[in-house]
C-alpha positions in Angstrom: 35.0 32.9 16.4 33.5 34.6 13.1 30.9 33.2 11.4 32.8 32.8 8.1 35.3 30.7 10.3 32.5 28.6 11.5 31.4 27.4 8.2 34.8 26.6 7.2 34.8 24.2 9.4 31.4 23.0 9.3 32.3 22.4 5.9 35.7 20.1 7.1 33.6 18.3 8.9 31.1 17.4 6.4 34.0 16.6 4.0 35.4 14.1 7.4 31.6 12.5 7.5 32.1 11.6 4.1 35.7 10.0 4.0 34.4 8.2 7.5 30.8 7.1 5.6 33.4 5.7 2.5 35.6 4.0 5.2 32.5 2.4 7.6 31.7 0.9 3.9 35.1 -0.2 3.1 35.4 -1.8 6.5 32.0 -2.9 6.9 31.3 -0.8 10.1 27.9 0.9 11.0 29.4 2.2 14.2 32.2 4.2 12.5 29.6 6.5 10.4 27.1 6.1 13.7 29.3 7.2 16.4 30.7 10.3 13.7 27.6 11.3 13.3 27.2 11.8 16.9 30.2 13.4 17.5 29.8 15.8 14.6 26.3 16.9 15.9 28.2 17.6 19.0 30.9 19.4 17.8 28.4 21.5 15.8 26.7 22.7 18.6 29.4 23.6 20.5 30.9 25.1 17.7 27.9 27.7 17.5 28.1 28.6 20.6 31.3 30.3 20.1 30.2 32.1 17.1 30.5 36.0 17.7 29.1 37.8 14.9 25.7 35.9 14.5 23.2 38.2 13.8 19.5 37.1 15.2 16.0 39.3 15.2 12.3 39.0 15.1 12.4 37.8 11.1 15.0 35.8 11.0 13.6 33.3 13.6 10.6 33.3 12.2 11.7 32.3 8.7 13.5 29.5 10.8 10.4 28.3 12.6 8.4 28.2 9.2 11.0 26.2 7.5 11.7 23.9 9.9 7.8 22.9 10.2 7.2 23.4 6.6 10.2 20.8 5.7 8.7 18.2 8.8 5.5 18.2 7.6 6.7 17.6 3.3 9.0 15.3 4.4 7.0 13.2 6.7 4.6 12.8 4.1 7.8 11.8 1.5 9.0 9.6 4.1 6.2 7.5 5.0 5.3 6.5 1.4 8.2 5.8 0.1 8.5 3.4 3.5 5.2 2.2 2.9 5.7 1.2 -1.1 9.2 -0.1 0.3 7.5 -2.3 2.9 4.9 -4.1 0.4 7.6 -4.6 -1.9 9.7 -6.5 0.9 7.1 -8.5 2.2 5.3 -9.4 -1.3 8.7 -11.5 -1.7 9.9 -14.3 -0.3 11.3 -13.3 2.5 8.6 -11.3 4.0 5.7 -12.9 5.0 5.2 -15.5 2.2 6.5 -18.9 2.4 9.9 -19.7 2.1 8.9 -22.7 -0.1 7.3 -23.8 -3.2 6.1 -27.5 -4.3 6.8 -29.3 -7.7 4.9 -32.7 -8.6 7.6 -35.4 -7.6 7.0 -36.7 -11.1 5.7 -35.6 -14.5 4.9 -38.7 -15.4 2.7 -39.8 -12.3 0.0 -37.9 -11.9 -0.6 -39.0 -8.6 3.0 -39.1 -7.7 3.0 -36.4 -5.1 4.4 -33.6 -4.4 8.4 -32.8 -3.6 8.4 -28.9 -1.0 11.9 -27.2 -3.1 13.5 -24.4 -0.8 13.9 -21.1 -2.7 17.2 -20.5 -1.6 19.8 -22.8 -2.9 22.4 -21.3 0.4 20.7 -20.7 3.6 19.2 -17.3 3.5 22.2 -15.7 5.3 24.7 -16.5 3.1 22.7 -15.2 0.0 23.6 -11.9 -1.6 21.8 -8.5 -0.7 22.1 -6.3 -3.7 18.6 -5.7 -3.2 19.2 -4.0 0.1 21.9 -1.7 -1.8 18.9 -0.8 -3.3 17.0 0.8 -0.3 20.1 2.6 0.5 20.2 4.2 -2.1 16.6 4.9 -1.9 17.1 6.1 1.6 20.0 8.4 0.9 17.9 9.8 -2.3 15.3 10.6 0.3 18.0 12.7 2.7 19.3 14.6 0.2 15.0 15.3 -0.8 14.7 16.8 2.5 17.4 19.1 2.7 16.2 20.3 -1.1 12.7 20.7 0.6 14.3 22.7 3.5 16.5 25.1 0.5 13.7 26.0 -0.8 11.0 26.5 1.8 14.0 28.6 3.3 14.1 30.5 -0.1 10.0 31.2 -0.1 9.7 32.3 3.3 12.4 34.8 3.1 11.0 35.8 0.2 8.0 36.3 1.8 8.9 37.6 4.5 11.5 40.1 3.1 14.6 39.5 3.4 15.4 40.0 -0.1 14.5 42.9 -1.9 12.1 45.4 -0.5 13.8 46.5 2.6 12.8 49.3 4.7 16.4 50.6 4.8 
């Protein structure tokens, strides 16, 4: 199989991963995105295999190696504090490690009156919305599509560096 061929249908693919991420939505399934995923990686592997006209030397895999430890190491680093921040914000709220209670004097009035424990949750906690969770989602898909600009442009400066633009010896 040609390269060019091979991208064309990489590029189906990733076009099928999104319909099937829209759908696992829709339907409320984690294994449909999960399991396409897995079966895309897969595919993608074995796909490259096949390829014909893939040329490989010296340069190029080093300008692979860089990138691929230059982009772990940036987004390790991007990863692990936005988690962090994420992880204080969840458990600074009620439903982290804080109490899932409150108390309120039983009466204005009575000083002495006592003092009544209120739940603060109306619904029991499963039944209440998570729009904050759409939240982190987000956040977490914002951080994916970081990485792969971190790995375009490490790509870019280490074949720049390394000459794969401009000043060739041919």
């Amino acid at each position: 199989m040609k390269k060019n061929t091979f991208y064309i249908i990489y590029g189906l693919i990733a076009v099928s991963l999104l319909l099937l991420f829209w759908l696992s939505i829709e339907l409320s399934s984690p294994l449909i995105i999960a399991a396409s995923v897995i079966l895309a990686a897969v595919l993608f592997f074995v796909l490259k295999k096949r390829v014909t006209d893939i040329v490989q030397d010296e340069r190029t895999i080093l300008i692979d190696m860089k990138t691929a430890s230059a982009t772990i190491r940036a987004s390790v680093v991007l990863f692990l504090t936005v988690n962090l921040a994420t992880i204080v914000y969840v458990f600074s709220g009620p439903l982290g490690f804080h109490s899932f209670t409150y108390h309120l004097p039983n009466d204005l009035m009575i000083p002495a009156g006592g003092y009544v424990t209120v739940s603060y949750f109306p619904v029991p906690p499963e039944t209440i919305p998570i729009s904050q969770l759409g939240l982190f989602a987000v956040l977490q898909l914002v951080m994916i599509v970081a990485a792969l600009f971190i790995y375009v442009g490490f790509r870019f400066y280490y074949a720049r560096k390394f000459g794969v633009w401009g000043e060739d010896e041919e």
